[in-house]
C-alpha positions in Angstrom: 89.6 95.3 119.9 91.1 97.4 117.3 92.8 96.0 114.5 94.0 99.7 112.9 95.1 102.5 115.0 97.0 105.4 113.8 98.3 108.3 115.7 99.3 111.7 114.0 100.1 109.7 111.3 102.2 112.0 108.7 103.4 111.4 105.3 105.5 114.4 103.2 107.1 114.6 99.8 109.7 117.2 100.0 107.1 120.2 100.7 103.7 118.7 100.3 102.1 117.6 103.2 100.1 114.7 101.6 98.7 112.9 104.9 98.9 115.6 107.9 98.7 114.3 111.8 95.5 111.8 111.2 94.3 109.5 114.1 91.5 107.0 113.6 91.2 103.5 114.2 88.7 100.5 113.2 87.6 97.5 115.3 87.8 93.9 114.1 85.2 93.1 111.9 84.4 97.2 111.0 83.8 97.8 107.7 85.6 101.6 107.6 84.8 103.7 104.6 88.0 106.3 103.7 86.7 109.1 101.8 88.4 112.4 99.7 88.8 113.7 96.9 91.5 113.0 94.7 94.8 113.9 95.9 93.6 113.8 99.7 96.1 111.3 100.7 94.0 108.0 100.7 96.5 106.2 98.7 99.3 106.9 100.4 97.4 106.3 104.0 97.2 102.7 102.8 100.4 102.1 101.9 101.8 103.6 105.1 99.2 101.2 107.0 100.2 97.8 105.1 104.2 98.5 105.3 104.9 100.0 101.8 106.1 103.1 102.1 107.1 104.7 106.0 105.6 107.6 107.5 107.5 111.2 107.9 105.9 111.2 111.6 103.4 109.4 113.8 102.6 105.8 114.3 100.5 102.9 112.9 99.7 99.7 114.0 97.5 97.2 111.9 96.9 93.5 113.4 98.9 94.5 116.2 102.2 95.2 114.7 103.5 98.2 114.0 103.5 99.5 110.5 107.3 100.2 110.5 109.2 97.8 113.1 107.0 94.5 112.4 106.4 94.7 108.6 107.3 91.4 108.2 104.5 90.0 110.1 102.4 92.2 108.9 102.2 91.6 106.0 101.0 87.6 106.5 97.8 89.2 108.3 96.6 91.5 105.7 95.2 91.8 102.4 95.3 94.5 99.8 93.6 95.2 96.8 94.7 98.2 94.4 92.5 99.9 92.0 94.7 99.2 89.1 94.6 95.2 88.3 97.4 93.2 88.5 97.2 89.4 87.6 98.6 87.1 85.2 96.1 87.1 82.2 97.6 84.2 80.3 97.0 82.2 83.8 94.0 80.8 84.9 92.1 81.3 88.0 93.2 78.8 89.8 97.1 79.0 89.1 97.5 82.7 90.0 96.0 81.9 93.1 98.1 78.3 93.6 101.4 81.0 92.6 100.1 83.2 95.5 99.6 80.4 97.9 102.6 79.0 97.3 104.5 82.4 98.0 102.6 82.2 101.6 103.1 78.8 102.2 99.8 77.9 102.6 97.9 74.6 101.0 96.8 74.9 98.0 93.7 73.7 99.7 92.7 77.4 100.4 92.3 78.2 96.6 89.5 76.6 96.2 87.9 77.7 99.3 88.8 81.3 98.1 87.2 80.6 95.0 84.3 79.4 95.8 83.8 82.2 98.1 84.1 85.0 95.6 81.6 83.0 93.1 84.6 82.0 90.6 85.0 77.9 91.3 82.7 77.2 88.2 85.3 79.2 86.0 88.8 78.4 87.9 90.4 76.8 85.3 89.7 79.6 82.2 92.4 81.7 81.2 92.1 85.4 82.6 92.1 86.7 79.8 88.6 85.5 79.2 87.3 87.2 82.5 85.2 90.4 82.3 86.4 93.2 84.6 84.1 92.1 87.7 85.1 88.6 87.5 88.6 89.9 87.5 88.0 92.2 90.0 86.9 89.0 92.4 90.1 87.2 91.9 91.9 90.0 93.1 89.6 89.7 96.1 89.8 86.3 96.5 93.9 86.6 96.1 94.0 89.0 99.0 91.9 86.8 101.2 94.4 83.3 100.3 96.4 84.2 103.3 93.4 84.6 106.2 94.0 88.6 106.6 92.5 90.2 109.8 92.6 93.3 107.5 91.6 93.7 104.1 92.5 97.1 102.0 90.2 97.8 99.0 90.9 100.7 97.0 88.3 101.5 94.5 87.4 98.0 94.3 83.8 98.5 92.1 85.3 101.3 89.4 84.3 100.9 86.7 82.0 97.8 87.0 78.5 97.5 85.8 75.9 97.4 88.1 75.5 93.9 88.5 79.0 93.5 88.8 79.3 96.0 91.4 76.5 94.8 93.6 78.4 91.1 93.6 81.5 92.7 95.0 79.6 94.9 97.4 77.9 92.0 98.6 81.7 89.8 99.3 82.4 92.7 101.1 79.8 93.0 103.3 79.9 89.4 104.1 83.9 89.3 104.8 82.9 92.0 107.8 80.1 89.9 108.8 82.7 86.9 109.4 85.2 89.2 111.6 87.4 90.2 109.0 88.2 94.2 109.1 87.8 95.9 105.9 89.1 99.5 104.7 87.2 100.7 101.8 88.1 103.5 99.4 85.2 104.5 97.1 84.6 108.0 95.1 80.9 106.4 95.2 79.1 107.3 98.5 76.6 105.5 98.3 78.3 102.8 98.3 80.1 104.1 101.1 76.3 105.3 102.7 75.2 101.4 102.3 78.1 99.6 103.5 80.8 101.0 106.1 79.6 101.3 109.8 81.5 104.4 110.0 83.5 106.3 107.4 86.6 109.2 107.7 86.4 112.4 105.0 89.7 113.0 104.2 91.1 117.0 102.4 94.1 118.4 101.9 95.9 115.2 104.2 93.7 115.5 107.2 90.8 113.7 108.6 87.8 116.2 108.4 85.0 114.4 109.9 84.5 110.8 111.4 81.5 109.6 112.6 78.6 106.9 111.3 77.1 108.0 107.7 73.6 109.0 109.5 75.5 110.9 112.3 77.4 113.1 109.4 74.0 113.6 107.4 72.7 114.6 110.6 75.8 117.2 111.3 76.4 118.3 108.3 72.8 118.4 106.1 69.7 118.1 106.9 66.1 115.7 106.3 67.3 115.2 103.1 71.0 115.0 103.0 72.6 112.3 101.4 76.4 111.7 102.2 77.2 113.1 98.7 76.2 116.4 100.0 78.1 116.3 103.4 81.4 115.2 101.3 81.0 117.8 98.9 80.1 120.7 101.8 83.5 119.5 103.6 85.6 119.4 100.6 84.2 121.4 98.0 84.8 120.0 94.4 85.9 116.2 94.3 87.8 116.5 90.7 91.3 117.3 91.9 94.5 115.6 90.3 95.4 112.8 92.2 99.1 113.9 93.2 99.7 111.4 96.3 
């Protein structure tokens, strides 16, 4: 069953074309790496597909409902995490999550499941404030799974971590597939992309360029030796653009 599908989805800002006619989908417990460059349109493919911002043409449906008509109830089936972090510092753990539950109307009950899932119950009650980036980059996670989603969003979710850190994340991700949940990963790192998704789209210039396993593409597109880096950089030529959608 798939829990994204999106058909000629479009997005444009007056004349630019930002996302251009993609279709793709991802089954339930998939986790789907979504690759380009800065500026490729990743950003604003995710918040077409969790009811933010509508699309100039095409379709979406995410859980079943249809990114447009049924944004309500989407939105209590997914989960999104943004590259930019966005809590309440002065709060602690546990009462930005309770504040987040409460919004849902969900027990509170699930906070400390959430916690204890993303490794933070030992430091719930801290201020955040206190947190180092990767321990504030797992509450986020742990916010966005409070409500059960079906479908969880990451963008960029290990910038800027240390290794360590990083590695802790990657591993909550790859056990949130593991127990069904779909995930939708953006990463500028491929091989974190390589290690994790099952399959991952390249996304230039607002359209879907290649979508296939990460062996199949090194296969494709390199050679022996190819790593996903070089397949990415072969069909999109230099990654440092300025992120304008």
């Amino acid at each position: 069953m798939n829990t994204i599908e999106t058909h000629e989805l479009s997005r444009d800002f007056g004349t630019v074309k930002a996302v251009d006619h993609i279709t793709f989908s991802a089954s339930a417990g998939e986790l789907f790496g979504f690759l380009g460059p800065n500026g490729a349109g990743k950003t604003t493919t995710i918040r077409m597909l969790t009811g933010q911002l509508r699309p100039t043409s095409g379709s979406a449906k995410v859980a079943g409902y249809d990114v447009v008509k049924e944004r309500t109830e989407l939105k209590r089936l997914i989960g999104v995490v943004f590259e930019y972090q966005n809590i309440y510092e002065r709060m602690s753990a546990v009462e930005n999550l309770n504040f987040i539950a409460d919004l849902y109307g969900i027990s509170r009950k699930r906070v400390g499941a959430v916690l204890e899932q993303v490794g933070l119950a030992g430091r719930a009650r801290e201020p955040i404030k206190r947190f180092s980036n990767g321990m504030k980059q797992r509450l986020l996670i742990a916010r966005a799974l409070i409500p059960h989603p079906k479908v969880l969003f990451l963008d960029e979710p290990t910038r800027g971590l240390d290794p360590a850190m990083a590695r802790d994340v990657r591993n909550i991700i790859a056990g949130l597939a593991r127990d069904g949940t779909t995930v939708f990963l953006t990463t500028h790192y491929m091989e974190e992309a390589d290690r994790l998704c099952a399959r991952v789209a390249i996304l230039d210039h607002g359209r879907v360029v290649a979508l296939d396993a990460p062996a199949a593409l090194k296969k494709e597109h390199g050679g022996p030796q190819a790593t996903l880096e070089d397949v990415f950089l072969k069909l999109t030529g230099s990654p440092l653009r300025v992120e304008t959608a």
